[in-house]
C-alpha positions as CSV (number, residue, x, y, z in Angstrom):
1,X,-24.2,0.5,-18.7
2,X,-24.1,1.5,-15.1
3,X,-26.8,4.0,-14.1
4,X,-27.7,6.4,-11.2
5,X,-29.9,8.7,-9.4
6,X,-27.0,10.3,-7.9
7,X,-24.1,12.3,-9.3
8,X,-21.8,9.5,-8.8
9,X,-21.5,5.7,-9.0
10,X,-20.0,3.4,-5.9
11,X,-16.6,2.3,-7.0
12,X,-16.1,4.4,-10.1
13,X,-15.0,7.9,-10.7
14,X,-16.1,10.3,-14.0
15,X,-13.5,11.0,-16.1
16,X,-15.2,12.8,-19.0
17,X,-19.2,14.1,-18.7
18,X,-20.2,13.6,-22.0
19,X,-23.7,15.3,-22.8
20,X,-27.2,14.9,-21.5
21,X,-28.5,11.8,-22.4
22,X,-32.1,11.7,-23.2
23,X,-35.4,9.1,-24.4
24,X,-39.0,9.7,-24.4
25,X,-42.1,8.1,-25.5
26,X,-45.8,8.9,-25.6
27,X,-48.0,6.5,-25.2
28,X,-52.1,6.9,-25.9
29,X,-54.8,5.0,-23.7
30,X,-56.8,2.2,-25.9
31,X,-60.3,2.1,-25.3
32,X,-60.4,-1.4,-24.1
33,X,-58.7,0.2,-21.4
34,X,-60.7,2.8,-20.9
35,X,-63.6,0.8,-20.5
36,X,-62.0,-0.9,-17.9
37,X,-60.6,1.4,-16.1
38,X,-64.0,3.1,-16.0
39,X,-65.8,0.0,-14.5
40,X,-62.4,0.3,-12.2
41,X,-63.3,3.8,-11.0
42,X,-66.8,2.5,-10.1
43,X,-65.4,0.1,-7.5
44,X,-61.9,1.7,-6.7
45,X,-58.8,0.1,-6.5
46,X,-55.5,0.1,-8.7
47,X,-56.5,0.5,-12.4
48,X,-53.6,-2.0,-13.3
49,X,-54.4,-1.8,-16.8
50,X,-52.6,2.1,-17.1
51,X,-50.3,0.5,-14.8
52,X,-49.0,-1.6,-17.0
53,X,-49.0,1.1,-19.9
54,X,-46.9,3.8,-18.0
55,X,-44.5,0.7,-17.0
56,X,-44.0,-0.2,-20.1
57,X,-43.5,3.5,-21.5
58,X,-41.2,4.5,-18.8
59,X,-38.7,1.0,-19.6
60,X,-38.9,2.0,-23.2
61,X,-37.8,5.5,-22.5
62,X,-35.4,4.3,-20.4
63,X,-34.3,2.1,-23.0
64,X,-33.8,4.6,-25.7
65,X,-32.3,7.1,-23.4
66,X,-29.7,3.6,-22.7
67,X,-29.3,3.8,-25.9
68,X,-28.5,7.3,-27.3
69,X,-25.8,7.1,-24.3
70,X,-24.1,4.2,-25.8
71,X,-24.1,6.1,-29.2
72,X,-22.2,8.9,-27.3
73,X,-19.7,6.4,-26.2
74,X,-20.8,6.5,-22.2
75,X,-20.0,3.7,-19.8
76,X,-22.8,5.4,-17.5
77,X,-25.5,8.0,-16.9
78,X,-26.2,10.0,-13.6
79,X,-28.4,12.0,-11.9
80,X,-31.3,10.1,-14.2
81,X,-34.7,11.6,-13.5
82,X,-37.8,10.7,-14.8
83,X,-40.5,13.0,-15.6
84,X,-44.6,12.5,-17.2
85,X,-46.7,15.2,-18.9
86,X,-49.9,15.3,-20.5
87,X,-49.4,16.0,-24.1
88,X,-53.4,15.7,-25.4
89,X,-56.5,14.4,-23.8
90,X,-55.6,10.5,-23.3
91,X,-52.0,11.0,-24.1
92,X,-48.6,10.8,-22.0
93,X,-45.7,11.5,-22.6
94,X,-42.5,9.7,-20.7
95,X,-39.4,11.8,-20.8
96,X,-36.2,10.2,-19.0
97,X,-32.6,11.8,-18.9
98,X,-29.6,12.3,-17.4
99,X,-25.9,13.0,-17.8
100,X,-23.5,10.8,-20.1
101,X,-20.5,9.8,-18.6
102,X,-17.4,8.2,-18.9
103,X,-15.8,6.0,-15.9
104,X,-13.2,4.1,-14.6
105,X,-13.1,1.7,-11.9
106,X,-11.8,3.9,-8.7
107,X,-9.0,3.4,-7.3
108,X,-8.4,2.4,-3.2
């Protein structure tokens, strides 16, 4: 499945936009984290342990918003955005979507 920022993909033209593609996930901190990341704050520096929590939730949103494109019959999604909110105190959610399309290879 080819994907893009933009509302177009080198070397292939849309022949049918399908529907907006979408796949979230929310994802709670753990308190072994927490602690961590509080010892973290003390010092500074990258608290890689929520760094590796939001990576993780933004590839399996990505993931499942692959995936209800495929269901839609797409051979791509454009203009994919990504967006984060705060749904309760220690919770995020990870929303990523974008436009199912159909393509074919263009022509030169």
């Amino acid at each position: 499945m080819k994907t893009s920022t933009t509302e177009e993909i080198a070397g292939y033209t849309t022949v049918e936009v399908l529907d907006v593609a979408r796949g979230n996930v929310v994802r709670a901190k753990h308190i072994g984290a927490d602690f961590i990341a509080a010892l973290r704050s003390i010092v500074g520096g990258e608290v890689r342990e929520y760094t590796k929590l939001m990576a993780e939730a933004r590839e399996q949103a990505y993931d499942r918003m692959l995936r209800q494109a495929e269901e839609m019959g797409a051979d791509g999604v454009v203009c994919v955005r990504f967006a984060t909110s705060m749904v309760m105190r220690n919770a995020a959610e990870i929303l990523v979507y974008g436009t199912a399309v159909k393509l074919a290879p263009s022509r030169m």
